[in-house]
Steps between C-alpha positions, in 0.01 A plus 500: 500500500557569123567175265775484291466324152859408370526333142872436432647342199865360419663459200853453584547139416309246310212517671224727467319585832209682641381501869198671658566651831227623782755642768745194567216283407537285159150555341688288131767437334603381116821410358644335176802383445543600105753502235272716311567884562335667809313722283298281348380327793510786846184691421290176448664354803340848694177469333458159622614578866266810544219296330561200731514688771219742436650814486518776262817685380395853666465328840878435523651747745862435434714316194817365556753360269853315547754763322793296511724354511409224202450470154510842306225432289292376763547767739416722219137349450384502822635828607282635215217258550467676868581868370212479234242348751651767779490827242116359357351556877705708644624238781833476663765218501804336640825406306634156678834380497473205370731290740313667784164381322634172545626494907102612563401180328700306754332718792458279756849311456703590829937558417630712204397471151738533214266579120736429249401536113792357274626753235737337335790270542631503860264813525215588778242784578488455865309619772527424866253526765423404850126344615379441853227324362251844491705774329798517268769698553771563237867430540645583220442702187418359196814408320682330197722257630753208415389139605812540747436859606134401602585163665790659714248752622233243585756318740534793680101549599319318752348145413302359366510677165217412295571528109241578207473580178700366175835564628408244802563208288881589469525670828390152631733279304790738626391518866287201619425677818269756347122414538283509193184694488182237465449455140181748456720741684829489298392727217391868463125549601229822474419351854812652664496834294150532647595433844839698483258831308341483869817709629607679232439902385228485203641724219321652223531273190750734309740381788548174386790366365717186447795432712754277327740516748780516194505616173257462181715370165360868364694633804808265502527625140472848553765483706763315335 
């Protein structure tokens, strides 16, 4: 049986984060929550892992990356962190939603799962996703929603509904009902990109790209 060696990175939010994956085993993980920007600090954050876990860049089978939704910048750096390690050896990779990166860190939670990254104002990237505990299943794609839209859709889905990522904190103040993720689980992790890479179609590195779900100021621009 052929091992698979995942390293997946995010760099949607404010923390930078690298995990090492043998199959669905965690062989290491690293993360920093940082103010500083995430190219300054992903590459050392790799070095480290690898080196910790005593394994060398050209043994990684597969890279994966979380390509949105989150902060444009971010995105940017770790999609082209993974494209330049990708085109160097000649190794495939997986783009990962974000959101979805997020329901595989809360595997083994039973109910529906609602990732929610604020935007701005009453604003939420949202995705929504079923878990029997072993696999995830999504609900719903990956949206932009109003506080409203999102919580009206929530009522609607069976219960529990678990809640994670910086959205919760509002979700939670408007709907006491939801369940918040455990702390180490509320945020965006390399942990669940890893895991989710597991089941998705490797693509050559020129396939990657950043999904915004809405508009870039360049774009809004353009078109006005």
């Amino acid at each position: 049986m052929t091992v698979l060696l995942i390293l997946a990175i995010d760099t949607s939010g404010h923390t930078a984060s690298a995990a090492l994956l043998e199959d669905d085993t965690l062989r290491a993980q690293v993360s920093l929550h940082t103010l500083r920007t995430h190219s300054q600090v992903m590459l050392p954050l790799c070095r480290q892992l690898l080196g910790n876990a005593g394994v060398t860049l050209p043994e990684i089978d597969l890279f994966a990356v979380a390509d949105g939704p989150g902060s444009y910048t971010g995105l940017r750096i770790g999609i082209s962190a993974v494209k330049g390690m990708a085109f160097a050896l000649d190794k495939p990779c997986a783009g990962i939603s974000t959101l979805e990166g997020m329901a595989y860190n809360l595997l083994g939670t039973r109910g529906t799962i609602c990732c929610a990254i604020h935007a701005r104002q009453q604003l939420h990237y949202c995705g929504i996703f079923s878990s029997d505990g072993r696999q995830i299943t999504r609900l719903a794609e990956d949206a932009i929603l109003s506080q409203t839209q999102l919580l009206e859709q929530l009522r609607t889905l069976p219960q529990p509904v678990t809640v994670c990522g910086d959205g919760a904190a509002m979700l939670l103040e408007a709907e006491p009902a939801l369940i918040p993720a455990p702390p180490h689980l509320m945020l965006q992790s390399a942990v669940g990109v890893g895991l989710a890479a597991r089941h998705a179609k490797p693509v050559d590195a020129d396939a990657l790209c950043a999904r915004y779900l809405q508009d870039t100021q360049a774009e809004k621009l353009r078109n006005e």
